[in-house]
N, C-alpha and C positions, 0 to 999 in steps of 0.2 A: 412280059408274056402272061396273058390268062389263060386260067389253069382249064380245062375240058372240064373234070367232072370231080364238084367241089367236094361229094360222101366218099368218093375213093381217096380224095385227099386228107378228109378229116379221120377215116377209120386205118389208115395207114399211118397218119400223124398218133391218132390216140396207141398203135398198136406200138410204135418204135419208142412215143414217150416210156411207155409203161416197162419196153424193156432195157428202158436206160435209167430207170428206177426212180422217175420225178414224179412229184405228186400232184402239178397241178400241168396243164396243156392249157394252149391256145387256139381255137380255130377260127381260121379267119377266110372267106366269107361266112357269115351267119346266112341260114335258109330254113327254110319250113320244114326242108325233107330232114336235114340234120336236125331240126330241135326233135322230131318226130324220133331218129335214129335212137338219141339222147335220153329221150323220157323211156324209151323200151331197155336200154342199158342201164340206168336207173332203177327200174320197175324190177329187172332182172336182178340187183346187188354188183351190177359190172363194176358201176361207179359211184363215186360216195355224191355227187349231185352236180349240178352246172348251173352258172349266172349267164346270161344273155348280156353283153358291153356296148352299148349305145358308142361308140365313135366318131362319128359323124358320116359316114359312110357308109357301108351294105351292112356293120356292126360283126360283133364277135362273138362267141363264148368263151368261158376260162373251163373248166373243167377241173374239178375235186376225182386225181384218180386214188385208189385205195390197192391197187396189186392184186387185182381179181383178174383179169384178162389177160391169158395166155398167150391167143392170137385171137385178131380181129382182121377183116377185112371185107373190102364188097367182090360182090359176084356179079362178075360181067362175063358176058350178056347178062340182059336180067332174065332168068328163065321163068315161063310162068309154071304153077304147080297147083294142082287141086286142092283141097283141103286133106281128101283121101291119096296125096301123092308125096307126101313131104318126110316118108322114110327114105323114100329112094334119094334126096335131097340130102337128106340127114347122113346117111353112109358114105356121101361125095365128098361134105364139106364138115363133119361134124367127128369128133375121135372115136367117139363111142355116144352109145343109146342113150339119151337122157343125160346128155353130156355135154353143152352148150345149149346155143341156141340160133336157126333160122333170124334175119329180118324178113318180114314181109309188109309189102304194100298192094293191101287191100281196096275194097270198095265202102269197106268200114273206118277205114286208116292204117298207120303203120304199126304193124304190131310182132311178136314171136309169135313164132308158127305152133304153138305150144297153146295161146292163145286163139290164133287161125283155126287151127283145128277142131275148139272146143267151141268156137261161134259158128263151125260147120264153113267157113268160106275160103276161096283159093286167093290166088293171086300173084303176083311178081317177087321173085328171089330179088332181095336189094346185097344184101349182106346176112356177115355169121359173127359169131364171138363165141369162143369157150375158152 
């Protein structure tokens, strides 16, 4: 069976690794949207970093976790959100103020809405992590 939607698999994969206390995960299919998820949880201190695994197939990543990510997961539907709208986001999916962080995928790329907001643009709720 293939899977519908490979970032709700990978951000559920990395969220259940992390609280069975392993250090390193595997996602498998490798995709754009996910290296994109990755470098913004990276950027953020979620995770200590990730390789890309050439397989012979659609490829992998392995994933360096470090016990930073409480909960992770995607937000479906993907709601869109202005750049001026992303408290009302924040208090749905976030525990408190300045206390995780939005994914979004923009018209810039995917980035925290922390960043969205300071480049002024909106765009689509992918995912959260705090």
């Amino acid at each position: 069976m293939v899977s519908q939607n490979t970032l709700s698999n990978a951000l559920n994969g990395l969220n259940n690794a992390e609280a069975a206390g392993k250090l390193r995960h595997t996602i498998e299919p490798a995709s754009n949207e996910i290296r994109a998820v990755l470098d913004v949880l990276d950027e953020r201190g979620y995770i200590a970093g990730y390789e890309m695994v050439d397989d012979g197939k659609a490829g992998k990543f392995v994933v360096e976790l470090k016990g930073s990510i409480n909960e992770c997961g995607p937000i479906e539907p993907r709601y869109s959100a202005g750049y001026d709208g992303f408290e009302r986001w924040e208090k749905r999916y976030l525990p408190a103020r300045d206390f995780g962080a939005l994914i979004v995928t923009t018209s810039h790329g995917v980035m925290s809405h922390y960043d969205a907001r300071s480049e002024r643009v909106g765009g689509q709720l992918i995912g959260y992590v705090y």
